[in-house]
Every structure is written in structure tokens, then in C-alpha cells.
C-alpha positions in Angstrom: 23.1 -11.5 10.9 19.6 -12.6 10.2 17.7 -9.7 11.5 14.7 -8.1 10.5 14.3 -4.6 10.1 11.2 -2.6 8.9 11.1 0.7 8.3 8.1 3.1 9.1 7.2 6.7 8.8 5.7 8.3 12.2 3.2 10.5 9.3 1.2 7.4 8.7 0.2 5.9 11.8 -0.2 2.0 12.4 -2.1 1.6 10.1 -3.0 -2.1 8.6 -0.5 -1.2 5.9 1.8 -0.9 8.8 0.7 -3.9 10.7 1.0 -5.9 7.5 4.7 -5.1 6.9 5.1 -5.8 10.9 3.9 -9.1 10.1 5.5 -10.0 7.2 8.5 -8.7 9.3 7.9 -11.1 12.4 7.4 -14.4 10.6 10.4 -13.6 7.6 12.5 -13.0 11.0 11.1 -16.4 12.6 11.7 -18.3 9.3 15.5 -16.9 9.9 16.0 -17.5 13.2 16.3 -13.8 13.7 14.6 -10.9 15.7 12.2 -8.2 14.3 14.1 -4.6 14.5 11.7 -1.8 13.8 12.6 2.1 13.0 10.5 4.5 13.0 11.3 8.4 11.8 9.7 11.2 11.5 7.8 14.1 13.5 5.1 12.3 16.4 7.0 9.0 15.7 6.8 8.1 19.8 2.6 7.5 19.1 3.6 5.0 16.3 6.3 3.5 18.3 3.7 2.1 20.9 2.1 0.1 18.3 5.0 -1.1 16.6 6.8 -1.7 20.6 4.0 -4.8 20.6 5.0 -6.6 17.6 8.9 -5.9 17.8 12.0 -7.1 19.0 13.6 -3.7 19.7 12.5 -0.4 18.3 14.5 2.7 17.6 13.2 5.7 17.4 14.4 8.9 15.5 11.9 12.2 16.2 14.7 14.8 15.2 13.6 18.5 13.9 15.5 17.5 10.7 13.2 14.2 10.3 9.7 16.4 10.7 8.8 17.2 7.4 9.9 14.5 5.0 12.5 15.5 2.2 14.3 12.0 0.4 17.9 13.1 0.9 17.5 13.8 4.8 15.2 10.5 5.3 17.7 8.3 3.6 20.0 9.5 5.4 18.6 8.5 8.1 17.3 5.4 7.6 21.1 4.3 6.2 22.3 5.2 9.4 19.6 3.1 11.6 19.5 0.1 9.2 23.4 -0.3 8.7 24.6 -0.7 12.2 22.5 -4.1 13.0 23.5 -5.4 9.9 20.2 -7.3 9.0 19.7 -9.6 6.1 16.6 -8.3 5.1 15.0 -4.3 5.1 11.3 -4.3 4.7 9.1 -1.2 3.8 6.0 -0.1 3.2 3.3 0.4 -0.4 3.9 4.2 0.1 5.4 6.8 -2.3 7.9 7.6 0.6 9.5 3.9 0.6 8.9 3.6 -3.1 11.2 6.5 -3.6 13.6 5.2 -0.9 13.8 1.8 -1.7 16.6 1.2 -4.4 18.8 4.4 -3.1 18.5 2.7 0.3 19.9 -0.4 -0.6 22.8 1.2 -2.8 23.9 2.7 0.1 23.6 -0.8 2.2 25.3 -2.7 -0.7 22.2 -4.7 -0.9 19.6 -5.5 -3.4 16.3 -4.2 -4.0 12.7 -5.4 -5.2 9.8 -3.5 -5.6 5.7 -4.7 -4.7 6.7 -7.8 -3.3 3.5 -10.0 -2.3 5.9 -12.9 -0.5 9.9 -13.1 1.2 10.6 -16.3 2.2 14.1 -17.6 3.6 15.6 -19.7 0.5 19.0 -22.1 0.7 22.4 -20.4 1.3 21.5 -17.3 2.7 19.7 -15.5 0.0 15.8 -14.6 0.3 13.0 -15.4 -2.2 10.6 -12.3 -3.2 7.5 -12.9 -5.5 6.2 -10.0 -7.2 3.3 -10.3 -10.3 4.5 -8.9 -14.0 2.9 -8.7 -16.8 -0.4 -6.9 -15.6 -0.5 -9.5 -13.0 -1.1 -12.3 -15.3 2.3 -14.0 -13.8 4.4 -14.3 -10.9 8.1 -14.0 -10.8 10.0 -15.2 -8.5 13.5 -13.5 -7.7 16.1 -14.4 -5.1 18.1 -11.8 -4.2 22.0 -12.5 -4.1 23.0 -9.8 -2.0 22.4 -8.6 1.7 20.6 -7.0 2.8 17.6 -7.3 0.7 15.6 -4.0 0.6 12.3 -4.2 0.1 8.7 -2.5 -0.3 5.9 -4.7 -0.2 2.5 -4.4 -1.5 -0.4 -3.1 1.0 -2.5 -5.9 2.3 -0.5 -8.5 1.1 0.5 -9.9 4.1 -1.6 -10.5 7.4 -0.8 -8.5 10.5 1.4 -9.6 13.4 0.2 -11.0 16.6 1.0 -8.8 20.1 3.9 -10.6 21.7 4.7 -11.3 25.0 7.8 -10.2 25.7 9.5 -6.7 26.0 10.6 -4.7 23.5 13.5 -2.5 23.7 13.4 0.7 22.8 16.2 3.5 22.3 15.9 7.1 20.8 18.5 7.5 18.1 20.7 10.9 18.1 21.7 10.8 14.0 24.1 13.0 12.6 22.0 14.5 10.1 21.2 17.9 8.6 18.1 18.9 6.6 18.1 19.3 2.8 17.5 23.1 2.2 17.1 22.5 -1.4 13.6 21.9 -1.2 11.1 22.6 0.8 7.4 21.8 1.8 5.4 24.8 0.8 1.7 23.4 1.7 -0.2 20.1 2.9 -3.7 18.8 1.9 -5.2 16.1 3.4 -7.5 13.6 1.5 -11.1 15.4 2.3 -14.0 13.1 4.2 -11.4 12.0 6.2 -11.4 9.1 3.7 -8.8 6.0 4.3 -6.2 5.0 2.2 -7.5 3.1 -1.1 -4.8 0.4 -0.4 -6.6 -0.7 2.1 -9.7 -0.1 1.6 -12.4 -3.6 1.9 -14.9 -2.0 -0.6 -13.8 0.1 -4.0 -16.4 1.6 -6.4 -14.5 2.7 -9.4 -15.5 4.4 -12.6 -13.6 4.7 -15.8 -14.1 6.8 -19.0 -18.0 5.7 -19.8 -19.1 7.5 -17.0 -18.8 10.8 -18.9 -17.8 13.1 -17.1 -17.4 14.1 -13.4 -21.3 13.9 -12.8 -21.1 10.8 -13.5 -18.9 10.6 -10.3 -20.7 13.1 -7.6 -24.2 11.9 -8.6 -24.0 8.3 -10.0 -20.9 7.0 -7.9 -20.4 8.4 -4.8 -24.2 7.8 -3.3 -23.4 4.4 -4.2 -20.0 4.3 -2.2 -21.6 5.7 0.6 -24.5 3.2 0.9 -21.8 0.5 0.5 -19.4 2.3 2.9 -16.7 2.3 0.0 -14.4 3.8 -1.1 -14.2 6.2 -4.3 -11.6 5.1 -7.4 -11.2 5.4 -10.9 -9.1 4.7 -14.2 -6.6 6.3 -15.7 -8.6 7.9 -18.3 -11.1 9.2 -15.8 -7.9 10.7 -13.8 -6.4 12.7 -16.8 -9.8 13.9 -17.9 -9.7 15.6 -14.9 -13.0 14.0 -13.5 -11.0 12.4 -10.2 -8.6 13.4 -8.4 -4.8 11.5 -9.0 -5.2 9.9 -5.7 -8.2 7.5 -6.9 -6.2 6.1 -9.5 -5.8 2.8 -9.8 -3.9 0.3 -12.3 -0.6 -0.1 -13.2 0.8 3.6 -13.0 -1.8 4.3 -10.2 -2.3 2.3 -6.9 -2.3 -1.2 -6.2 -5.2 -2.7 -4.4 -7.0 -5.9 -2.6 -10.3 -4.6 -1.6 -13.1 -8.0 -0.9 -15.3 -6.1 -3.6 -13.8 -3.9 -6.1 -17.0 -2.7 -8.2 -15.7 -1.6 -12.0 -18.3 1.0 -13.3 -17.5 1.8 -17.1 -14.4 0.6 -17.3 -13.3 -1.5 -20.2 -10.7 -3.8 -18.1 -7.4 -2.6 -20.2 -4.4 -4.8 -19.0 -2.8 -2.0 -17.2 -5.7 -1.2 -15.3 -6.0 -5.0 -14.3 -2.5 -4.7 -13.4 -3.6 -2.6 -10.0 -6.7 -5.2 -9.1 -5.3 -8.4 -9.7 -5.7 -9.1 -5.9 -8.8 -8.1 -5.2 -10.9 -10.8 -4.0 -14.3 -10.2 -5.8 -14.5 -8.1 -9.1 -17.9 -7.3 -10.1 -18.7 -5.1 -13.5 -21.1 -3.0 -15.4 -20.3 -2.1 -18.8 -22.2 -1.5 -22.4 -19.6 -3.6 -24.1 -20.2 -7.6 -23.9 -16.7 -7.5 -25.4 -15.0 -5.6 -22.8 -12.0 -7.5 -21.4 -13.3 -6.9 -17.5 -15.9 -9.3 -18.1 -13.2 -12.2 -18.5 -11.9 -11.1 -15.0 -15.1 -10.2 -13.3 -17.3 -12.9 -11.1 -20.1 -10.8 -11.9 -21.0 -8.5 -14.9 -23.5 -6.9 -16.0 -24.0 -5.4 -19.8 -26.3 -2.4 -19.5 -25.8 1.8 -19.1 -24.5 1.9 -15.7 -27.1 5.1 -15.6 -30.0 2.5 -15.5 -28.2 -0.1 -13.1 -26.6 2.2 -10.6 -29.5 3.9 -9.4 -32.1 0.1 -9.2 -29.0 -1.3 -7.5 -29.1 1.7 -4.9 -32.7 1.5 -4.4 -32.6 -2.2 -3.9 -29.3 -1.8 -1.0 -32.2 0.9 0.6 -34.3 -1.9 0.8 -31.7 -4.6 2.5 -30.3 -2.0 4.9 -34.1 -1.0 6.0 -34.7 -4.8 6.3 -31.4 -5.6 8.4 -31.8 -2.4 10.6 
């Protein structure tokens, strides 16, 4: 078969990390000749399943009691049961922790392969699919074609452009899977993200720090006015992160998130490899930094070598100014 399916969970929403994966979805399935199969699970997964209904093929939905919080043993489960039956060539999810966790144990128990922060599938000769995914810090590309089907895949948020709306019908069905919940562990408490602040994946504007800020001052009084005149959003290094002057979820770089904002502002941040390793794809990297030696300056399109303490604040004042002028 040379379906497409992509996998979603209802929690997120369709989102544009979820519209990117629909449209990587619907023009991997065109390339095979195939149709785009959608699943969604999870608790309020009939909300999602009207956007997804516009992009897909057919859609299956599975809103079970079992599926409403998520727990990995239960959701695979699941998702072995929906994916197997149409026996696709290619299963596609998303840049969250949910699909990272599910991706290889997914296609163990599909027999297929699996790759991790793909940034391109493509159909190659004799069946097999090509995946590109950046090593080394995002200094190279590799390019791997998977031998076995179906391939499993997560790939990376904003990598892809969304699908178009199609014309014709999709069909939907509700899914009745034989499935019980996992009572080994349990969700104790949820906290949202406060601000009601989007995800930093796909976020269009990122204002970072790193460990020359100082401390987490630095942040609430040097950083975040700055963020807000630029309607961005808030991120930071590693080093910043274990300090314990931002929370986990700003970080970004190789062990943190992955991003592709237009303008990723790097505010103290010496530019390590592994940090460059989560912006490799954003489109604009501008810098301020003490060190003229600092590696983010052979990345950056602009820099500028100065105590961010003197810059940040001339650079707010002088965004005042445009905003006052454009309003």
C-alpha cells in the first residue's frame, strides 16, 4: 500500500505544527500515488478531527476513556492498532515529546523503521522513502532511506508548509479499540505554560538569553519587556535553564527544543555547537555578546559586541519610537 498515515493527539489542537505534518502528509502521499489517512486519539479529539477532516483522505477517530489522559503503553497501543490495519508505507508524527517517545516502539511493533527530526520524506526507487535529518549540530545533512515499511517518523515543527483544504469528502469513522488503561502510572497534576504563551516551535520571533545575563533579573527585567514589544517569545540556553533562571520549557539547543523562528535574537549566549544545534533553521540570527570571539557571531547576520545591559534597553526605546511612528 502506499498510504499515508499521520498521527495526532486531540491535547494539542491543529495547530501549525499539526498543519505542517498534514502537509508533509498530503504531498509524501501524492508523490506515492497514495491517500492521506489521519488518526487522531485522545480526550476532545472530534474538535481536532474537523480540521484534520479538510486536509485528509479518511479520518479515524479514537475518543475512548482509556485514551483521555495520555500514558505511553495505552497510546501505543492504540496507535498500533489504527496504523496496522491500512497497512501504509509511511507513519508520520509530530515534534512533540508524545511522538518522540512513541516513535521507535511504534514502529517495532509495525515491523518498520524509524527516524527521528526529519526536515524532508520524499518517495525514492523501489519502494523505500528518503528522510533528511541535520547531524552534527546542524552543520550537515544526512540522508537515510529507510529499507523497511512502514517508515515511522517524527518530523521537525515548521519544517514543512501546511496543507491546502481539499475538495472532496473525507471519511470519517470512530474507532472501538480493545484497549485498557495502564494503571501503573498515573497523572497526578497539569500546568499549563502561563501567559497563555504558544509553543516555542513555532514561534515567528524568539528572544533568548544564555548565562551572561546573570541571573533571572536579567530575564524579568532585561528580556521579557523586550519580548513583549517584539511580540516574542521567551527562550534560553542550557546553562540559563540549569541555573534555574528559566523554566525547562524555554530551552533550546540540542538537548532542548528545536526551532525556525524568522528572528531568533541570542542575548549572552556564546553560540556553543549544541546550542546551534536547536537554531540551525531559523531564518535570521541576530546577537549581542561581550565576546568578539564568541562562536554566535560566525552564525549571526547581525551582532553586536557590547553588555547587552546597555543595548537592550536603547534598542527598546528605539522599537517605542517605530511603533509610535507606525500607529
Amino acid at each position: 500500500m502506499n498510504d499515508v498515515v499521520i498521527c495526532l493527539f486531540a491535547a494539542a489542537g491543529f495547530d501549525k505544527a499539526a498543519q505542517g505534518l498534514a502537509g508533509a502528509g498530503r504531498r509524501l502521499a501524492d508523490d506515492l500515488g497514495g491517500s492521506l489517512r489521519a488518526v487522531v486519539v485522545g480526550a476532545g479529539a472530534e474538535a481536532l478531527a474537523q480540521g484534520v477532516a479538510r486536509v485528509a483522505d479518511a479520518l479515524t477517530v479514537a475518543d475512548q476513556a482509556e485514551l483521555a489522559e495520555y500514558q505511553p503503553e495505552t497510546c501505543l497501543t492504540a496507535l498500533a492498532q489504527l496504523c496496522r490495519e491500512p497497512r501504509p508505507r509511511a507513519v508520520l508524527l509530530g515534534n512533540d515529546t508524545y511522538s518522540q517517545e512513541l516513535t521507535p516502539r511504534l514502529a517495532h511493533r509495525l515491523g518498520g523503521s524509524a527516524v527521528g527530526d526529519c526536515v524532508e520524506v520524499r518517495a525514492a526507487e523501489g519502494g523505500a522513502l528518503r528522510v533528511s535529518r541535520q547531524v552534527y549540530g546542524g552543520k550537515a545533512q544526512a540522508v537515510i532511506e529507510t529499507k523497511r515499511s512502514p517508515a515511522v517518523l517524527w518530523l521537525r515543527a515548521r519544517a514543512f508548509a501546511p496543507a491546502a483544504s481539499r475538495d472532496g469528502a473525507c471519511e470519517v469513522t470512530r474507532a472501538a479499540l480493545d484497549i485498557e488503561a495502564d494503571t501503573r502510572t498515573r497523572v497526578v497534576e497539569r500546568r499549563r505554560e502561563g501567559g497563555g504563551e504558544s509553543r516555542l516551535e513555532e514561534a515567528r520571533v524568539i528572544v533568548s538569553g544564555g548565562r551572561g545575563i546573570g541571573g533571572p533579573e536579567g530575564f524579568e527585567t532585561g528580556l521579557k519587556p523586550l519580548a513583549e514589544l517584539l511580540g516574542a517569545q521567551m527562550a534560553a540556553s542550557r546553562a540559563a535553564c540549569d541555573a534555574g533562571w528559566a523554566p525547562p520549557t524555554w530551552q533550546v539547543g540540542q538537548t532542548g527544543k528545536k526551532v525556525t523562528p524568522e528572528l531568533y535574537l541570542a542575548v549572552a549566549i556564546t553560540g556553543a555547537s549544541q546550542h546551534m544545534a536547536g537554531i540551525s533553521e531559523a531564518k535570521t540570527i541576530a546577537a549581542i555578546n561581550t565576546d568578539p570571539d564568541a562562536p554566535i557571531f560566525k552564525h549571526c547576520r547581525f551582532g553586536i559586541v557590547e553588555d547587552y545591559r546597555k543595548v537592550v534597553p536603547l534598542l527598546r526605546e528605539k522599537l517605542k519610537e517605530l511603533l509610535a511612528v507606525s500607529d
